[in-house]
N, C-alpha and C positions, 0 to 999 in steps of 0.2 A: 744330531750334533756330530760334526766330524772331528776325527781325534789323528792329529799329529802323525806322522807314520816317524816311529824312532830309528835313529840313525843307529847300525849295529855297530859292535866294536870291530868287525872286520871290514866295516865299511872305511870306519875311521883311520885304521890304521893303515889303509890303502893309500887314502886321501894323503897321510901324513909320509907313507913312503915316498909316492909321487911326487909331493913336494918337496921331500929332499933331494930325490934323483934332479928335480928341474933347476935347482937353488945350486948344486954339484956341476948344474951344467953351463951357470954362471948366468941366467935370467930369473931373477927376484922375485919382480914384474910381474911372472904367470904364476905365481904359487897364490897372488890375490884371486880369493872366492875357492868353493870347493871345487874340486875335479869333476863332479856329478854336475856342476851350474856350468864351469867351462865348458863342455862337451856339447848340454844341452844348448848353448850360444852358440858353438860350430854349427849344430845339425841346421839349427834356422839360419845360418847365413850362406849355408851349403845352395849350389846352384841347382835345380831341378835339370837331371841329364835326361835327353830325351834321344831319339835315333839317328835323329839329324847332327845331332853333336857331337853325340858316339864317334860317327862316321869320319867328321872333319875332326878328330884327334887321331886317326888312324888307328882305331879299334878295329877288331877284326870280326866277321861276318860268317856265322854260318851256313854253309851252304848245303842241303842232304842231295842227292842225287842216286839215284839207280844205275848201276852198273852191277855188266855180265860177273861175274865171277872172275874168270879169268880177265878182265881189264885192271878188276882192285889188285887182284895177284899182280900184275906187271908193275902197278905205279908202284906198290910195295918193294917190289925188286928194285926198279930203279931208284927209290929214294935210297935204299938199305945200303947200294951200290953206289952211289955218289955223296952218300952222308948228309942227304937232304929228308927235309918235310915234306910231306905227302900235299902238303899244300903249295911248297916249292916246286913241284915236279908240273904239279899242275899248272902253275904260274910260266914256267919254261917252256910249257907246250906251248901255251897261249902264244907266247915270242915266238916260237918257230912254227907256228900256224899263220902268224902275223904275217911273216917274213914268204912264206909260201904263197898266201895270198896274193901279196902283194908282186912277187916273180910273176905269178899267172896275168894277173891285170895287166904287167906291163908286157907280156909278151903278146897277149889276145887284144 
């Protein structure tokens, strides 16, 4: 026989905090049902995020790579030095590697 799980009184007085703060915040509307039933309603209507998704919001990617010592030591300088992220630094090579490349093709 399964028995009730009871509601604690710190549960309740949560629930009833909450609904004041949301009632203070001038929507009524969301204080119907507890806070434990809304919540559980968000999570199933929530969208399953996958990589592909990630990606097209412009989430960011990690990438591990191997480097000498001394290459981390410089990108560290230069970020330290120009008040950028070490992922900035990296992103700006990329542009002036671009740009390099592309001098060469048009000169050869």
């Amino acid at each position: 026989m399964a028995t009730k799980k009871q509601t604690s009184v710190s549960d309740q007085a949560t629930d009833a905090a909450w609904r004041n703060l949301i009632e203070l915040a001038g929507d009524p509307a969301a204080t119907r049902g507890s806070l434990k039933s809304r919540i559980a309603t968000e999570r199933r209507t929530d969208k399953k995020l996958d990589g592909r998704s990630l990606r097209r919001t412009g989430r960011t990617v990690q990438q591990n790579v191997r480097l000498r010592l001394e290459t981390t030591a410089e990108i560290k300088n230069i970020a330290e030095a120009q008040g950028w992220l070490v992922g900035e630094v990296i992103e700006q090579a990329i542009e002036a590697l671009k740009v390099q490349l592309q001098k060469q093709s048009d000169t050869a």
